[in-house]
N, C-alpha and C positions, 0 to 999 in steps of 0.2 A: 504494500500500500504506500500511497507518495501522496503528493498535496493534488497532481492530477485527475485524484478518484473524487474530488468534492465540487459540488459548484455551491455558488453562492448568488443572491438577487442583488441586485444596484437597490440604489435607491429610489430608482422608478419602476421598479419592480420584477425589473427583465432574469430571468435566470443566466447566469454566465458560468457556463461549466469554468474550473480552472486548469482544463487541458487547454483551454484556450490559451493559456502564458507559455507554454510548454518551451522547454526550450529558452528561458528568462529566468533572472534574478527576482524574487520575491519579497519585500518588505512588508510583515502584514503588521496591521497593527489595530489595536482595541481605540475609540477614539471618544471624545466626550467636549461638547460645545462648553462649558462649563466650569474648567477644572482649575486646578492652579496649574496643570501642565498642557491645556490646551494652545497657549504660544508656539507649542509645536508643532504646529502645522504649518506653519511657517517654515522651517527646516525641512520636514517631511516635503512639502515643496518643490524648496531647495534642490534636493536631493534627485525628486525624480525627474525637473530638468535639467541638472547635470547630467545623470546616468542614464537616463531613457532611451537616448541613440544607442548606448551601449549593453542597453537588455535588462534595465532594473523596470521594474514596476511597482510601485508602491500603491497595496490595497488597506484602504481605511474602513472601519467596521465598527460604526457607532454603536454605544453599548451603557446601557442606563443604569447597571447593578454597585453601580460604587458610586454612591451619595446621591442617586438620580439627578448627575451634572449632566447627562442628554435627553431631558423632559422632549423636546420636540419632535414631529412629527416628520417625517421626510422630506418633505417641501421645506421646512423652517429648517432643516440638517443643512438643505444641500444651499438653502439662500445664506445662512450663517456660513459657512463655510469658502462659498464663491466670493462675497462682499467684503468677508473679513480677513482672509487667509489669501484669497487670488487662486483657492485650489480647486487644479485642473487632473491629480492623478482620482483612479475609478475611487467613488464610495461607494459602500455596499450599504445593504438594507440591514438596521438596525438589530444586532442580537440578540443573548446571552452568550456568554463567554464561562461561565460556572453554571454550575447545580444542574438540575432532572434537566431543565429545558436549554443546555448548552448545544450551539449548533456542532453540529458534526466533524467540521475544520476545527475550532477550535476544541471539542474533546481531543483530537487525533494531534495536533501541535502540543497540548500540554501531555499525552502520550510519551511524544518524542522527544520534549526537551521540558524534564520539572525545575520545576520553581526551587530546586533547594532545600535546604533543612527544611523552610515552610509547606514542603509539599508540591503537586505541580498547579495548585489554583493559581489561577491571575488573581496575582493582588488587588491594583489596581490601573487605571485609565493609562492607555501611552505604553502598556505594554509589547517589546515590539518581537516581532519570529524573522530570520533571517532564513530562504529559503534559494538553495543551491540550485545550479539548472538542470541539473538530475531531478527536483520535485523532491528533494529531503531535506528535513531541518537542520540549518548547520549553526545557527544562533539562537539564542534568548537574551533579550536586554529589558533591564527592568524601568518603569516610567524614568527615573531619574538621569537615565542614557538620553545626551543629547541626540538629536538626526547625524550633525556635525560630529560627534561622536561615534559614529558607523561607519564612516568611508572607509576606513580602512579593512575593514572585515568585509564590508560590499564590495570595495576592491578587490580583495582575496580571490571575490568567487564571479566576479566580473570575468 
């Protein structure tokens, strides 16, 4: 199993298998209009129009379980995010990222790469997965990991 076997829906509702990236650098990440780590989108970015020509894709996956800092609705996700951010990489339609109703990417990411003595739940918001172009995880950075703080590891597997 690899991150190829999952699809997930945008935020206008479209299904998008993730064999669609095939073949790409994957940055997924848990995202929250809200947070005190939301500035990150900004980087997150960054990041994928530096890298994009060279095969990164950075997938964002709003997700309301940590302080419900992503109360809105998809329309308010994707207008908060375009207006305030300028972000043009995919969002995906809102999760869970923990518990019974965890989507099925993120059970099979915290699978592959756990969170540490704490277990593999996502702590919180801005957690990011680092996926190789084989479709296998080859990072986990915790909210507090800048974007800027990844090139090098995106590098790596660039």
């Amino acid at each position: 199993m690899n991150v190829y076997d999952f699809t997930a829906e945008t935020l206008g509702g479209a299904p998008v298998p993730l064999g669609d990236y095939r073949g790409k650098v994957m940055l997924i990440v848990n995202t929250a209009s809200k947070c005190g780590f939301t500035p990150q989108y900004e980087g997150l970015e960054a990041l994928w129009r530096k890298y994009r020509d060279r095969g990164l894709v950075v997938l964002g996956f709003p997700c309301n379980q940590f302080g419900a800092q992503e109360p809105g609705d998809a329309d308010e996700i994707a207008s908060f995010c375009r207006l305030t951010y300028d972000v043009s990489f995919p969002m995906m339609a809102k999760v869970d990222v923990n518990g019974p109703r965890s989507h099925p990417l993120y059970a099979w990411l915290k699978r592959e790469k756990g969170g540490g003595l704490l277990g593999p739940a996502i702590k919180w918001n801005f957690t990011k997965f680092l996926v190789d172009r084989r479709g296998e995880v080859v990072g986990r950075f915790p909210p507090t990991a800048t974007p800027a703080s990844l090139e090098s590891a995106i590098e790596a597997v660039l």
